[in-house]
ZAMARGU-4260 file (C-alpha; in steps of 0.2 Angstrom, whole numbers, plus 5000, padded with zeros to 4 digits):
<rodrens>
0) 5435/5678/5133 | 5444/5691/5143 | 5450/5678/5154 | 5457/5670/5142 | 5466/5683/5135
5) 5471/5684/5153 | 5476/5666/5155 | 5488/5670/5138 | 5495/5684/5143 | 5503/5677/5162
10) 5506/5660/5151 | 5518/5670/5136 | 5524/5684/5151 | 5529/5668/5161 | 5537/5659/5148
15) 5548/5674/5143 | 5554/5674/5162 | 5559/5657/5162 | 5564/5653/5144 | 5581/5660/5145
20) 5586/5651/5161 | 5579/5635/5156 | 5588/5634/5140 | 5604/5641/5149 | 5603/5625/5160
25) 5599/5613/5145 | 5614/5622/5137 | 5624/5617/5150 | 5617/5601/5157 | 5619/5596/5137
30) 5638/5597/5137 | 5641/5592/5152 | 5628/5574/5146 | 5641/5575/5129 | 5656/5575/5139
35) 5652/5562/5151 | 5646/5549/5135 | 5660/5554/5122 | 5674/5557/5130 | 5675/5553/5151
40) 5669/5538/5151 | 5682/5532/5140 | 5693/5542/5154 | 5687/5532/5166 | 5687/5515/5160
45) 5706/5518/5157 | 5707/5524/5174 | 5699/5508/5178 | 5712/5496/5170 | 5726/5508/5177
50) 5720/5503/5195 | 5716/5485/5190 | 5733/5482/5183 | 5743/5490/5196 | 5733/5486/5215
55) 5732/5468/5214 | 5719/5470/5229 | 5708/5482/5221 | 5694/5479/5219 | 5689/5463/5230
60) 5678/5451/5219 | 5667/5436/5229 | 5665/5420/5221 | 5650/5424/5217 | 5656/5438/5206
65) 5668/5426/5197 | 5655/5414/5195 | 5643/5429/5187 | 5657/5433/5175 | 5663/5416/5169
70) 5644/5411/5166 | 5643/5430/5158 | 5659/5429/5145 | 5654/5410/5141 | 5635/5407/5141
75) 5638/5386/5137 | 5641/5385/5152 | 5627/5390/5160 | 5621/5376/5173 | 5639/5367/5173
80) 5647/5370/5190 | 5659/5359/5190 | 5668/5366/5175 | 5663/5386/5181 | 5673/5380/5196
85) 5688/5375/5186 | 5689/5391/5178 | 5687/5404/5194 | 5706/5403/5198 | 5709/5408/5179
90) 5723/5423/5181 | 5710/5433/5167 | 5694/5427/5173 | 5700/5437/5189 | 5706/5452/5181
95) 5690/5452/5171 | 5679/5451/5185 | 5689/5465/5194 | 5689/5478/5179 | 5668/5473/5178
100) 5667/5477/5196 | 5678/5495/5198 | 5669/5498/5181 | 5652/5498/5193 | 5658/5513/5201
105) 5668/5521/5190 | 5661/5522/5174 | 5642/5519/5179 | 5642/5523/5201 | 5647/5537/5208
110) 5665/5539/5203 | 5661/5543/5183 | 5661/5562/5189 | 5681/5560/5190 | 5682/5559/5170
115) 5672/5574/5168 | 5686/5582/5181 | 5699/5577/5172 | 5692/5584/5157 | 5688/5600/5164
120) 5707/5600/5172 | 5717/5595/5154 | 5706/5607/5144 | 5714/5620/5157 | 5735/5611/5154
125) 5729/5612/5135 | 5726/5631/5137 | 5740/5634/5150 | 5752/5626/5136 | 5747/5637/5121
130) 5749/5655/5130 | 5766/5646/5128 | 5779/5654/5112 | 5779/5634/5109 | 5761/5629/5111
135) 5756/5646/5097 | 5766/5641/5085 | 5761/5622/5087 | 5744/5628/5087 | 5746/5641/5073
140) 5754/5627/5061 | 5738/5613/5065 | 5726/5628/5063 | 5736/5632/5046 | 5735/5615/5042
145) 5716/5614/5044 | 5711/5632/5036 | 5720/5619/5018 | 5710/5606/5022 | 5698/5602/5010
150) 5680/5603/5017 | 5688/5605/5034 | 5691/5623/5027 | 5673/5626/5023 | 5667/5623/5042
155) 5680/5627/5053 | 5683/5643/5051 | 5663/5650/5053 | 5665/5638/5070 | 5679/5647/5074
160) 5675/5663/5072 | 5660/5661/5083 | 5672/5652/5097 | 5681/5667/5098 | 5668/5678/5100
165) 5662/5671/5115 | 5677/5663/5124 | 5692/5671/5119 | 5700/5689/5124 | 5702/5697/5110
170) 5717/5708/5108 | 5707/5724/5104 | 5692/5732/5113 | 5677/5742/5110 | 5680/5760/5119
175) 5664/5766/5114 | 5645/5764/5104 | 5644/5777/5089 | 5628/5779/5079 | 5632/5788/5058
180) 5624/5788/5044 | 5628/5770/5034 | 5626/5763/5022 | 5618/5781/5016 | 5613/5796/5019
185) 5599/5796/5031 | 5600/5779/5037 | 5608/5778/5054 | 5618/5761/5059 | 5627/5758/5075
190) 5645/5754/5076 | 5658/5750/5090 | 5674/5762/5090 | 5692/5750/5089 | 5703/5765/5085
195) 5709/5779/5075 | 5708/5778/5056 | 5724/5775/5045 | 5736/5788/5051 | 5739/5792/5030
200) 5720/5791/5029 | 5720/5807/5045 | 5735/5816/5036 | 5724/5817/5018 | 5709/5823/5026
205) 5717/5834/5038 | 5703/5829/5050 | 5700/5815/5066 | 5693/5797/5061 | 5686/5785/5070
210) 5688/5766/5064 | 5674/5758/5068 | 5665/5740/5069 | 5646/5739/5062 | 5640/5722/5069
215) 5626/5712/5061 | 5612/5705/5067 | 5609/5691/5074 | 5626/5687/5072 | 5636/5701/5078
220) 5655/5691/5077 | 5654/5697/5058 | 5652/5715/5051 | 5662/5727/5044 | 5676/5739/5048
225) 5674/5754/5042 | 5685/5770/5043 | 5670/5787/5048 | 5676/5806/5052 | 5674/5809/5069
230) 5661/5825/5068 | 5650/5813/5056 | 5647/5802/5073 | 5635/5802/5089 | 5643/5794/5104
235) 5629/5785/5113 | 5627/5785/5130 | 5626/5765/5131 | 5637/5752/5134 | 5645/5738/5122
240) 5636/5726/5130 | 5618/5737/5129 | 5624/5739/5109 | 5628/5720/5105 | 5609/5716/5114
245) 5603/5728/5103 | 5611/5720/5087 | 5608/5702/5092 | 5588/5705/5095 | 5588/5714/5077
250) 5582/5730/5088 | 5570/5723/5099 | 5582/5724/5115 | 5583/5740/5116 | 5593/5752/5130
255) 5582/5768/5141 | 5569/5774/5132 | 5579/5792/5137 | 5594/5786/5131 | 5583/5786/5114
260) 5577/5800/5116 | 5592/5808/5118 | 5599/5801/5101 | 5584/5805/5091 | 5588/5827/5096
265) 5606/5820/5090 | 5602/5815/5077 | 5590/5828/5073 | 5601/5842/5077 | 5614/5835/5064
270) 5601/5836/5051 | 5598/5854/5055
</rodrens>
């Protein structure tokens, strides 16, 4: 009995180990398997006919190959080589058996990786052109256009907003992790300092205000912003990156046990 307690314990402690990296690499391997099937090899069997149709010497078919494809593209007349023959110096007949031939390496050899790189290449023009005045305001008027949408506008949006999260700079940054009493007195949240509060906000209250983002868990793209006097805060000594663990795990990440300590005499001294 104890050593199977033992044999679970390595088996869950080595699973935790090498779960996140093994789905980190089915992530990746999973786009990279969608973008080779959806889209490159489309890429690449243009690329194929561009080559076709403008090197009459590439690629080199045998007459064998001719004979392959004619017998391929018009089954009646398999076992006729008389009439197969008459048809191998057919202008299309050629240029069919060469597109079937540089599709062997292009689209299912070696070569298919060169539509997954030219992928990779117009997705970085595509971002090139809209840090451009032009490409914003192109952009801004599809992105309009698809926010009216019908049902479009019930997906996209939530999509987007988890898209930005992870791949775009955003034009504000977290300074620092803030812990304060929310949504009531004696439950304690943590929130992500953007700013200052509303300047008209300050002048009222005649004291300092922090604005501040209160993630979610496990999604921590939505929250709220929420405007909280400076001296009603506890700045934690952990980073924005420490904070968003924190949130994501719904509290099971959590930063130096000392670091938790030293929030909880915080906390505890407030109270006092």
């Amino acid at each position: 009995m104890h050593a199977f307690k033992n044999f679970r314990s390595y088996f869950f402690r080595g699973m935790a180990a090498l779960l996140p990296t093994i789905l980190t690499i089915w992530i990746f391997v999973q786009c990279y398997v969608f973008v080779q099937d959806k889209v490159s090899v489309h890429i690449n069997r243009g690329l194929v006919r561009v080559l076709v149709m403008s090197m009459d010497w590439y690629p080199a078919v045998t007459e064998e190959q001719l004979q392959a494809y004619i017998v391929k593209e018009n089954p009646q007349l398999q076992g006729d080589p008389v009439k197969i023959q008459k048809r191998i110096g057919d202008d299309e007949i050629v240029r069919g058996a060469r597109i079937e031939a540089a599709e062997q390496y292009w689209v299912y050899g070696p070569g298919q990786i060169t539509g997954f790189i030219i992928v990779v290449i117009g997705v970085c023009f595509i971002g090139a052109f809209l840090a451009s005045v032009v490409g914003r305001t192109i952009w801004r008027i599809i992105e309009h256009a698809l926010m009216n949408a019908p049902l479009i506008k019930k997906v996209y949006p939530y999509i987007k907003q988890v898209t930005d999260f992870l791949l775009t700079k955003k034009d504000f940054s977290f300074s620092k992790v803030v812990t304060f009493e929310y949504p009531r007195k004696g439950t304690w949240s943590i929130g992500l300092v953007t700013g200052s509060g509303l300047k008209k906000v300050t002048q009222s209250r005649q004291t300092e205000f922090y604005t501040v983002f209160v993630p979610t868990s496990p999604t921590p793209f939505t929250g709220y912003v929420i405007m909280v006097p400076k001296q009603d805060t506890i700045e934690l000594e952990m980073t924005i990156e420490e904070a968003l663990r924190f949130v994501i795990s719904g509290g099971v990440i959590t930063p130096a046990e000392h670091l938790a300590f030293e929030t909880s005499r915080k906390v505890q001294e407030i109270a006092q």
